[in-house]
C-alpha positions as CSV (number, residue, x, y, z in Angstrom):
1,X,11.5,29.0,1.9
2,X,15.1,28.2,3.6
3,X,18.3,26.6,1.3
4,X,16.8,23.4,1.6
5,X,13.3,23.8,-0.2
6,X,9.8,24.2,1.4
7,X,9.3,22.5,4.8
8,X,5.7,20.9,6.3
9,X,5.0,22.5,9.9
10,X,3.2,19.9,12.6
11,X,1.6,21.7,14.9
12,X,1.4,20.9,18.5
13,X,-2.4,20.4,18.2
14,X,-1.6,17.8,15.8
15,X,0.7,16.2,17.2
16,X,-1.1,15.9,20.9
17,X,-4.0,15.3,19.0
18,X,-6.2,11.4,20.2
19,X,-6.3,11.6,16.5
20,X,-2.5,11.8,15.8
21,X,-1.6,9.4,18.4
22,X,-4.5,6.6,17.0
23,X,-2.1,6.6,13.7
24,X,0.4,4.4,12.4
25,X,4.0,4.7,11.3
26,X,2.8,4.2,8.0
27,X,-0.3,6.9,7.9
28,X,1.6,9.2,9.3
29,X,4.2,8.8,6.6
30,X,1.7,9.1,3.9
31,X,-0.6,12.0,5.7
32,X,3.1,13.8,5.7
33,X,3.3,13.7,2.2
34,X,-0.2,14.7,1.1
35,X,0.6,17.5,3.5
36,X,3.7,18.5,1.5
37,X,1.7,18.6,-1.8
38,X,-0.6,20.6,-0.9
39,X,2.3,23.8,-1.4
40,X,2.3,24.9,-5.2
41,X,6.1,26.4,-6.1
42,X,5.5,29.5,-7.8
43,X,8.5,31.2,-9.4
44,X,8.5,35.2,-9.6
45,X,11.1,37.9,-9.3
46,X,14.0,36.3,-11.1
47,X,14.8,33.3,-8.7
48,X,12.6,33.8,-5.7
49,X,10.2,30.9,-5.2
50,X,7.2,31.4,-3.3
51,X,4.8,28.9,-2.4
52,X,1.1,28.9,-2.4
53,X,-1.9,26.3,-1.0
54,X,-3.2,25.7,-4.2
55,X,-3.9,22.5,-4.2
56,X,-5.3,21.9,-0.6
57,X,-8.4,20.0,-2.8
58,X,-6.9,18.3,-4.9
59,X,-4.1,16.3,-3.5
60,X,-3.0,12.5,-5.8
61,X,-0.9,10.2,-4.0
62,X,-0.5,7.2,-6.7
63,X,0.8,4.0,-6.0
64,X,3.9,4.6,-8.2
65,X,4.7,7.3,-6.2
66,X,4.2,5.7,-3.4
67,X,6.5,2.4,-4.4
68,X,9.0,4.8,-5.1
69,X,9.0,7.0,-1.8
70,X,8.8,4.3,0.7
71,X,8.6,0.5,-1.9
72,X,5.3,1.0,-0.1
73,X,2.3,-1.7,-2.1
74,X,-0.9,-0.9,-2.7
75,X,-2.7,-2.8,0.3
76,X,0.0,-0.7,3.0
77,X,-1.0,2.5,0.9
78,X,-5.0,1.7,0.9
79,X,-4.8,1.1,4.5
80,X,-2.9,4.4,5.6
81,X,-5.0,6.1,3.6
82,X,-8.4,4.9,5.1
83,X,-6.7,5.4,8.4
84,X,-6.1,9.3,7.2
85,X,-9.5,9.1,6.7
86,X,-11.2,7.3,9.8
87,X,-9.1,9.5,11.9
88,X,-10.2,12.8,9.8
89,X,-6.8,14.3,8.5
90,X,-7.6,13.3,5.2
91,X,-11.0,12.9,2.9
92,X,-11.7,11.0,-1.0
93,X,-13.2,14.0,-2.9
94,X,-13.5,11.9,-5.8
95,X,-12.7,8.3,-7.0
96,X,-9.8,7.1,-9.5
97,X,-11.1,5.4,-12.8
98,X,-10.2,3.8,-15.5
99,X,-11.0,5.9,-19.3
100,X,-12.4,3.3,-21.4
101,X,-13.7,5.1,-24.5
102,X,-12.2,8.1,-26.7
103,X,-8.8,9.5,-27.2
104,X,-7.6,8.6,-23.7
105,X,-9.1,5.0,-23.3
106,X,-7.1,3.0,-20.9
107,X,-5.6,6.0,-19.1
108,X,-5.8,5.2,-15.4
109,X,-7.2,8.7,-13.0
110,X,-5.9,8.3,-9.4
111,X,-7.7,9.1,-6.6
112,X,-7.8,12.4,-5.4
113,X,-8.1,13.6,-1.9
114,X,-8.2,16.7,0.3
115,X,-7.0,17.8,3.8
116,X,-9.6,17.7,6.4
117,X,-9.5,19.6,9.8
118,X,-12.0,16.8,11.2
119,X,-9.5,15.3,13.4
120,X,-9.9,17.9,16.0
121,X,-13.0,16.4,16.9
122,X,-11.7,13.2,17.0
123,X,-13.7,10.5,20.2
124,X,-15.8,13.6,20.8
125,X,-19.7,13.7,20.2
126,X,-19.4,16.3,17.1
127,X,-16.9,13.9,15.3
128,X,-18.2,13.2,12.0
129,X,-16.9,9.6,10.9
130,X,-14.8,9.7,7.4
131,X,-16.5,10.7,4.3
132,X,-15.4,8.7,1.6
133,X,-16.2,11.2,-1.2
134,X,-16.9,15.1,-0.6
135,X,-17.6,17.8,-2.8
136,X,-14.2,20.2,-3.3
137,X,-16.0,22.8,-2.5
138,X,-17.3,21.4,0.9
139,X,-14.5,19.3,1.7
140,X,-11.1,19.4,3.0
141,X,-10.0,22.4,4.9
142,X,-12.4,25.1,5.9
């Protein structure tokens, strides 16, 4: 990690990807970001930070967050998201709720998704089309 924190690396098979060029503006804004959380900070040795792909699985990108990264809404943020999706850089493993009994009744649970390495088989015949909800243990990145 350089001065200037943690960095996300695009990759020219991204990038020249059918996938990567099917995208938006706005997915690809949003698919930068999950791809930024997916790096846990770890501090250790006095103040060395390392980082770690801890949460490849388990990625939330709320619609706070989003209002306050880009004043993004939550139709522009559903969209880029099912894009992520279609396209196969992103996949739901499970859906948001709301708590309505116990202790935490009325707490809102987001959404939480995973990186997928589906788009490399993006317009070919293996392509599998998005999956809406996967197990963490089968989904996201292999």
């Amino acid at each position: 990690m350089g001065k200037y924190g943690h960095c996300v690396v695009l990759y020219d098979e991204i990038i020249d990807s059918k996938a990567w060029k099917s995208l938006s503006g706005t997915a690809i804004k949003v698919l930068i970001q999950f791809m930024r959380m997916r790096y846990k900070k770890i501090e250790k040795a006095g103040k060395k930070k390392y980082c770690t792909e801890d949460n490849v699985n388990s990625l939330v990108l709320t619609q706070k967050k989003a209002e306050e990264l880009w004043n993004m809404d939550r139709r522009t943020l559903t969209k880029a998201i099912r894009e992520l999706i279609d396209y196969g850089f992103v996949d739901l493993v499970s859906h948001g709720f709301l708590r309505l009994k116990g202790a935490a009744a009325g707490q809102k649970q987001p959404n939480v998704y995973s990186l997928s390495d589906r788009w490399k088989d993006y317009a070919t015949p293996k392509y599998r089309t998005g999956e809406y909800v996967v197990s963490p243990t089968k989904g996201g990145r292999k």
